[in-house]
Each structure stands twice: as structure tokens, then as C-alpha cells.
C-alpha positions as CSV (number, residue, x, y, z in Angstrom):
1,X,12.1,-15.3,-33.6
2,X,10.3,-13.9,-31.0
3,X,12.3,-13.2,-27.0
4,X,11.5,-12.4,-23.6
5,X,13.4,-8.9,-25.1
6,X,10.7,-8.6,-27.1
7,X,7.7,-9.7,-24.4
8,X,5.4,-7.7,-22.8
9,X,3.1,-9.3,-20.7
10,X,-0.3,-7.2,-19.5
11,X,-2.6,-7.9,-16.7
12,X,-5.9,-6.4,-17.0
13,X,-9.0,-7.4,-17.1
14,X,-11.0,-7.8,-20.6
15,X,-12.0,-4.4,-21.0
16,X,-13.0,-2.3,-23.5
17,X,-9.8,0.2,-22.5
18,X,-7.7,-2.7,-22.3
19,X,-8.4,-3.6,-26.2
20,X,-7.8,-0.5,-27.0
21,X,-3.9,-0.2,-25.2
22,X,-3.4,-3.7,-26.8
23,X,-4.4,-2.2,-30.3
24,X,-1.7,1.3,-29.9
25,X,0.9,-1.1,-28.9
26,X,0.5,-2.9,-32.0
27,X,-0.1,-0.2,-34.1
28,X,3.0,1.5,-32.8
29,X,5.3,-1.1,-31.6
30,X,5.1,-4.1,-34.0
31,X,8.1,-5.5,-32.8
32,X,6.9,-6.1,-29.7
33,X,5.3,-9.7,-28.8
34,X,2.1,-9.0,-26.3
35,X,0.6,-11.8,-24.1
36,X,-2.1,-10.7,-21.7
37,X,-3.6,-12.3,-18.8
38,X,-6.9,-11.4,-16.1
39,X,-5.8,-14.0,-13.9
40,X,-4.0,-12.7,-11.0
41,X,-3.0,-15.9,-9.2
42,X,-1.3,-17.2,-12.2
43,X,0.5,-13.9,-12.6
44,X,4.0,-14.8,-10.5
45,X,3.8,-18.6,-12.4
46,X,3.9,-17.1,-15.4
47,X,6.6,-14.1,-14.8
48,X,8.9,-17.3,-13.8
49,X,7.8,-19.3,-17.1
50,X,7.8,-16.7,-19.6
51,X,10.7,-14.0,-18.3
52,X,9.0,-11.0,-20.0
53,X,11.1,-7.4,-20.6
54,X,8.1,-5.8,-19.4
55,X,4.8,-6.6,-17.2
56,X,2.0,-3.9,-17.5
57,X,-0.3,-4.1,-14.1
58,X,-3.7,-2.7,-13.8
59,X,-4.4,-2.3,-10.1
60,X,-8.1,-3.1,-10.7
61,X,-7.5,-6.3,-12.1
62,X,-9.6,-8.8,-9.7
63,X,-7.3,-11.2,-7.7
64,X,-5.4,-10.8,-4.1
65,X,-4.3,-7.4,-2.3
66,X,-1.9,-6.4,-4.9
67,X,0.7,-5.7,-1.7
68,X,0.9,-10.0,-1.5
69,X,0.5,-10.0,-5.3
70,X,3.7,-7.9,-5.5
71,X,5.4,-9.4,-3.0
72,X,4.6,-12.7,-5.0
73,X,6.0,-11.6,-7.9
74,X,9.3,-9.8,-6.1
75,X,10.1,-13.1,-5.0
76,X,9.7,-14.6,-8.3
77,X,11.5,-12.0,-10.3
78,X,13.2,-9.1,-8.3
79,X,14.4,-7.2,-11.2
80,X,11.0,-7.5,-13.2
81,X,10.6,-4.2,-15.1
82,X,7.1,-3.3,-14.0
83,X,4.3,-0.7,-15.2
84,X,1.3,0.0,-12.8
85,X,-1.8,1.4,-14.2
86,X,-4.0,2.9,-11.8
87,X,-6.3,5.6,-11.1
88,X,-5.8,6.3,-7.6
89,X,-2.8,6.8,-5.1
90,X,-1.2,4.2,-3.7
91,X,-1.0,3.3,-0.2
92,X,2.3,4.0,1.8
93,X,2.7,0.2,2.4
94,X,2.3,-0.4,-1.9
95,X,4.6,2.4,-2.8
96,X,7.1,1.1,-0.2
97,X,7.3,-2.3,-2.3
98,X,6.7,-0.8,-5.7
99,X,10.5,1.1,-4.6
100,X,11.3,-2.2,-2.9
101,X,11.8,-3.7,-6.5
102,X,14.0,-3.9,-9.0
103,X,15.0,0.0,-10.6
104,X,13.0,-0.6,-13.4
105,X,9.5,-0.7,-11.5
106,X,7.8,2.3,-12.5
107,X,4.5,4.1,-11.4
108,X,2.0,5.7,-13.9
109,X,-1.5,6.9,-13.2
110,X,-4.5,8.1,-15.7
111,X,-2.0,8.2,-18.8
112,X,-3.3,8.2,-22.2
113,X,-2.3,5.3,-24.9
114,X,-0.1,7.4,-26.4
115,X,1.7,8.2,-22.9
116,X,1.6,4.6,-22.2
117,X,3.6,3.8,-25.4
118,X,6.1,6.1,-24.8
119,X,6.4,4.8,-21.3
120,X,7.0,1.2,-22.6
121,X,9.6,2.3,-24.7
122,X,11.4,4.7,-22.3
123,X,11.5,1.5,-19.8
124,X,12.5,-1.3,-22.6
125,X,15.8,1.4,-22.9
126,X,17.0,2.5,-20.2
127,X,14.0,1.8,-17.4
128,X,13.3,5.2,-17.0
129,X,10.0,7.6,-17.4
130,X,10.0,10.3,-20.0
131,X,10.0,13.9,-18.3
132,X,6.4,15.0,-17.4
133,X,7.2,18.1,-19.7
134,X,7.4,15.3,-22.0
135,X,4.5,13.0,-21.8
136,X,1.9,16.0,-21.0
137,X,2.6,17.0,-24.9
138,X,1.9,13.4,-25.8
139,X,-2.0,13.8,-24.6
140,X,-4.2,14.2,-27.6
141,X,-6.9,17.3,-27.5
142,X,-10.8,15.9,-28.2
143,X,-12.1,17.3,-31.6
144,X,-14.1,20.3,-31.5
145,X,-16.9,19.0,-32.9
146,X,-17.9,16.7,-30.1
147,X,-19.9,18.3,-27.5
148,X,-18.7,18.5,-23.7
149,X,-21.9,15.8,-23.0
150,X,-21.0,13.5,-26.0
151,X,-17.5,13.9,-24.5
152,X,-18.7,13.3,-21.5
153,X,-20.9,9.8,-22.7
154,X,-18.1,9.0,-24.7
155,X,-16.3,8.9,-21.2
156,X,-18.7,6.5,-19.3
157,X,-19.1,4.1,-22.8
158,X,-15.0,4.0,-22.0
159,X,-15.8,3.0,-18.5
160,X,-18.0,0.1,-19.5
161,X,-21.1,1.4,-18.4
162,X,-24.6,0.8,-20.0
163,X,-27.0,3.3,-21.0
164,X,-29.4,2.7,-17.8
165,X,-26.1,3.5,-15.8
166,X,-24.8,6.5,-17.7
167,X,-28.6,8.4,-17.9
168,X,-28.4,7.5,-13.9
169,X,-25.2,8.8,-13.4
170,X,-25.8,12.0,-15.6
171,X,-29.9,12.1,-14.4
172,X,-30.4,12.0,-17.9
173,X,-33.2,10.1,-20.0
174,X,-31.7,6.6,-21.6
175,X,-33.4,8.3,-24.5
176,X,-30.9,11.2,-24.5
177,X,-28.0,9.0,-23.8
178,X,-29.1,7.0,-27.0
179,X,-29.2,10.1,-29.0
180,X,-25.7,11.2,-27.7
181,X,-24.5,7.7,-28.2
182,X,-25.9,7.7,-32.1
183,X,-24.3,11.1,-32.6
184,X,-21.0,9.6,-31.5
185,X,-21.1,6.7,-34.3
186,X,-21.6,9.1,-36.6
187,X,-19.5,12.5,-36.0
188,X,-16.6,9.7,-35.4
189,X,-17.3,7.2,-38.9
190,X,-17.2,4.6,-36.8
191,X,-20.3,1.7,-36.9
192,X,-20.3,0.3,-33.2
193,X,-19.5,1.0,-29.6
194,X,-16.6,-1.2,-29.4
195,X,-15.5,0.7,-32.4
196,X,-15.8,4.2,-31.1
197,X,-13.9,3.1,-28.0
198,X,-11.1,1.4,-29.5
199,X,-10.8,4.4,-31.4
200,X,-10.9,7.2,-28.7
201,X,-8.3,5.6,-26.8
202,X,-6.0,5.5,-30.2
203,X,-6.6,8.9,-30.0
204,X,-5.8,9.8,-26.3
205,X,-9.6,10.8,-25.8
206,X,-10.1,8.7,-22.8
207,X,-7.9,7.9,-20.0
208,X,-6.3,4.9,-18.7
209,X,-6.6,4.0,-15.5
């Protein structure tokens, strides 16, 4: 039978990056019961309702300032273990809450799936975040046989961009961006986009956040 022990509840939009960090934690924690949410007005209702061991927070995920939706949740549950995924620093005024909660609210930036899974688990035990010694040999090295520019599309695809938007951001022909994408599919055995993602994540290829 499943527990709030065994809960952990994310809050992120439906990306493409969020499938894949659904799909390591399953992989590599079983045990654990995931629920996920991209409503952040319902998010405090539902830390009272369902009590998880852990909530994982994407700071992009559309709602309020996440300053009121923290202070939301602090009042629901001040001892909420917490996980905030996010690409850039935090103002003064969010850290200052973030330290304001309970000792097991922790702050994690551009971190890999693998890094995010040894985060979760270092937090279900004793609330604390492996060593950066530690999680910097958890970040998986891109195979050699991907170029820097299909790395680099593989990057943007991970972003949710469209080809029109990654030949504009590269100045690039969509023509080009097609090729790099087809080469992708097939120096990776994988048949679709969603695919390729889902699996570049797995592999630490692309960063959170």
C-alpha cells in the first residue's frame, strides 16, 4: 500500500523535460508513488490533502510569484521537504523564504536526471544534498558521435522549440535543422522526437532547469 512516505508530488508544467524526470524516477525509484500537477493555485490544497515526503518545484511553472506561492505553501505545511528546479538565481527575498522553511527545503539549479535522483533520495533520508564532489560525477558525458550542432539541436528540441525557432535561433536553414534533427533519430535508434528527448534526459544529455 502506497504512503505519503512513499509520495512525491512534482509541479511542472507538461514538458517534454518534465516526462523525461518522471520516466528516471520510475526507472530508478519504483518504490516511489509520483503525482504531478501544472496547476499552481491548487498546489498548497493539495500539499494539505495529500501530505507528500517530497514536493519537486519548477520555478517556471505558470501561476503566482512563487514568493506568495511559497509563502502559501509554508503556511500550509512548514516542514514540507521541498526541491526547486530552476535555471536562474533566486532573488534575495525567495532565498530568504526558501531558508525560512522547514530544514528539508533544498535548492538545486540545471541538474541532470540522474543528479535529480540522487537528490530525491539524499532528501527522503536524511534531507540533505549529496556533496557537489558528488553529484558533478553523476553528470553523464554526450556520445562522441553526435556533433557539437546536433548536440546543440538536440538542446533546443529539449527546450521545446520548433524547427522555425531553432534555424532562427542558430540563423540556420529549417532545412539544415531537419537534417540535424533526422541524423539524431537515427545515430540515437530512436523513431521520434518525443523519443530522442525522453531519452537524452535518461542519459544526462540535457539539463534541467
Amino acid at each position: 500500500m502506497r504512503t505519503s512516505a512513499s509520495l512525491v508530488l512534482v509541479a511542472a508544467a507538461p514538458t517534454l523535460q518534465r516526462q523525461g524526470l518522471l520516466a528516471t524516477l520510475q526507472q530508478r525509484r519504483p518504490d516511489l508513488f509520483l503525482q504531478t500537477t501544472d496547476n499552481a493555485n491548487t498546489l498548497p490544497a493539495r500539499l494539505r490533502t495529500l501530505s507528500p515526503a517530497l514536493l519537486i518545484l519548477d520555478v517556471s511553472l505558470p501561476g503566482p510569484p512563487l514568493l506568495e506561492l511559497l509563502q502559501q505553501m509554508w503556511q500550509e505545511r512548514p516542514r514540507q521537504r521541498l526541491l526547486v528546479l530552476g535555471g536562474r538565481r533566486l532573488p534575495p527575498a525567495l532565498q530568504q523564504q526558501l531558508r525560512k522553511m522547514a530544514a528539508g527545503t533544498l535548492l538545486a539549479r540545471q541538474i541532470t536526471p540522474t543528479q535529480v535522483v540522487t537528490t530525491v533520495e539524499q532528501l527522503l533520508t536524511n534531507g540533505r544534498l549529496p556533496a557537489p564532489a558528488e553529484a558533478d560525477r553523476c553528470r553523464a558525458v554526450p556520445p562522441s558521435h553526435l556533433s557539437p550542432r546536433e548536440l546543440e539541436i538536440l538542446h533546443w528540441v529539449g527546450q521545446d522549440f520548433s524547427t522555425p525557432e531553432i534555424a532562427e535561433q542558430l540563423c540556420i536553414s529549417t532545412r539544415t535543422v531537419d537534417a540535424h534533427r533526422r541524423h539524431l533519430l537515427e545515430k540515437t535508434n530512436t523513431r521520434s522526437m518525443v523519443g530522442l528527448v525522453l531519452h537524452a534526459v535518461r542519459e544526462g544529455w540535457i539539463e534541467l532547469g
